[in-house]
C-alpha positions, 0 to 999 in steps of 0.5 A: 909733142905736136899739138895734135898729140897734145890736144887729143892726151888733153881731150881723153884726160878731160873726158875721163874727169867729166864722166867722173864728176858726173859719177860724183854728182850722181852719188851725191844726188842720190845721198841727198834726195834718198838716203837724206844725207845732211848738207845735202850730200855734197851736192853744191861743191860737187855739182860745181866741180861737174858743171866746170868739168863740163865746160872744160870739157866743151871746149877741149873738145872744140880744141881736139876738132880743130886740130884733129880736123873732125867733121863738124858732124863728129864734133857736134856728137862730141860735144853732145856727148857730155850730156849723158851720164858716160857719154864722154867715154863712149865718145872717147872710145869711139873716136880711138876706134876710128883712130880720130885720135891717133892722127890727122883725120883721113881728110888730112892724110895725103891722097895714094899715088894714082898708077901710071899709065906708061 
């Protein structure tokens, strides 16, 4: 397996698990500020799990740029992305739709042959 194809598998995987967390902790955010669950609703192992997510998912991101070749423009999107809640799966779906994800980057696929003049 190239490490492009490695890194953008690895990138989807953890945007799914982060937009998942953040599901989580949203759950549990609810369950402890409304419903008043005891041990405040899982809050602080779930929060933790989330704020992992996030960094691994910071730096996979920063890992898919490099070896994709994005713009820095695409990875600072990128990296905003896992702020909002779902963010990440926006992002990810972006990026298969522009087939960031598939290949190079257009910047890296050789140039069409000029025509001849002969």
């Amino acid at each position: 397996m190239t490490s492009g194809l490695l890194a953008a598998r690895w990138f989807r995987v953890i945007a799914t698990f982060e937009a998942i967390s953040w599901t989580a902790l949203l759950i549990a955010m609810f369950l402890k500020w409304v419903v008043q669950a005891p041990h405040e609703g899982g809050v602080p192992v779930v929060g933790m799990v989330h704020g992992i997510g996030f960094v691994v998912y910071l730096l996979s991101t920063v890992w898919a740029a490099r070896t994709m070749r994005w713009t820095f423009k695409t990875l600072v999107v990128g990296l905003a992305a896992g702020v909002p809640p779902f963010g990440t799966i926006v992002f990810e779906r972006w990026l298969l739709r522009q087939g960031l994800l598939t290949r190079r980057s257009r910047r890296s696929a050789p140039a069409a042959a000029a025509p001849s003049r002969g």
